[in-house]
C-alpha positions as CSV (number, residue, x, y, z in Angstrom):
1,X,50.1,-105.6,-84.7
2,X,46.4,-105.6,-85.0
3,X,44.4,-105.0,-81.7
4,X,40.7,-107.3,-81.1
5,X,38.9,-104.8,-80.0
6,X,36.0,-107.0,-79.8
7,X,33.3,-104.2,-81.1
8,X,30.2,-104.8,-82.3
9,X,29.5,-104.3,-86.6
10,X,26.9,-101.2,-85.8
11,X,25.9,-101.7,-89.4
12,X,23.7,-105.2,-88.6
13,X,20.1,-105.5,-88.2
14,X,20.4,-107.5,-84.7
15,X,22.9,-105.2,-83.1
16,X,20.9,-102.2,-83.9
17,X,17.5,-103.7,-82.7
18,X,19.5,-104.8,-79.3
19,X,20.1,-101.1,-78.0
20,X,17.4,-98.5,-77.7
21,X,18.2,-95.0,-78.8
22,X,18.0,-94.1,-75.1
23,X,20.5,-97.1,-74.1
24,X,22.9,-95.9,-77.4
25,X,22.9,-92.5,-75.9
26,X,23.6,-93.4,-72.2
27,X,26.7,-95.3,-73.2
28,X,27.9,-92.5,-75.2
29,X,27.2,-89.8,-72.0
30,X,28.3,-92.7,-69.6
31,X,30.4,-94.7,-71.0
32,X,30.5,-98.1,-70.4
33,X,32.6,-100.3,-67.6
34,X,32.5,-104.6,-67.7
35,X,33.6,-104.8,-63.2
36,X,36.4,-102.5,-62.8
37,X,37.3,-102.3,-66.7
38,X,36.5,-99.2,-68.9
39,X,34.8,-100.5,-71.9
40,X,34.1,-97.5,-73.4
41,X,35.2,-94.3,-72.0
42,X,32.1,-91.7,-70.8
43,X,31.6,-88.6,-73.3
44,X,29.5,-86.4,-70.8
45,X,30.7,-82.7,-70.5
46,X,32.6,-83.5,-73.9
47,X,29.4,-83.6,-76.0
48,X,26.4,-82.0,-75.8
49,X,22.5,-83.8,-75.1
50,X,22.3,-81.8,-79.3
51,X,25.6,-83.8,-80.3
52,X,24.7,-87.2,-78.6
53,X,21.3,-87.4,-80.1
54,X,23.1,-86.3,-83.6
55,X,25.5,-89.7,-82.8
56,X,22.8,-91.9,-82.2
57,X,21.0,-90.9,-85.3
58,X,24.0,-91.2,-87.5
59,X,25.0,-94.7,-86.2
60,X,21.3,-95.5,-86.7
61,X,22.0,-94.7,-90.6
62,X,24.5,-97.2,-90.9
63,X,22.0,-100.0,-90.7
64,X,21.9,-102.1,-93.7
């Protein structure tokens, strides 16, 4: 069974021009929550500031 994880192609033009680098990096450090639902879980004290910024730029790259 497939699951719709409804997430976003990071590779497009219009997705990557819709989140700053900052924005990118605060979801990644706080995750992200839609009410009471956990969107995206929050990656602070399980990365450093070093390996967040390194995650941002990479999923920068993968603009097309």
């Amino acid at each position: 069974m497939k699951a719709n994880l409804q997430a976003k192609c990071l590779s497009r033009p219009k997705v990557q021009s819709s989140v700053t680098d900052a924005q990118a990096a605060g979801a990644i450090k706080d995750g992200i929550k839609e009410g009471s639902k956990t969107k995206m879980p929050a990656f602070a004290g399980k990365m450093s500031a070093g390996e967040i910024k390194a995650l941002v730029a990479y999923v920068r790259s993968l603009k097309k």
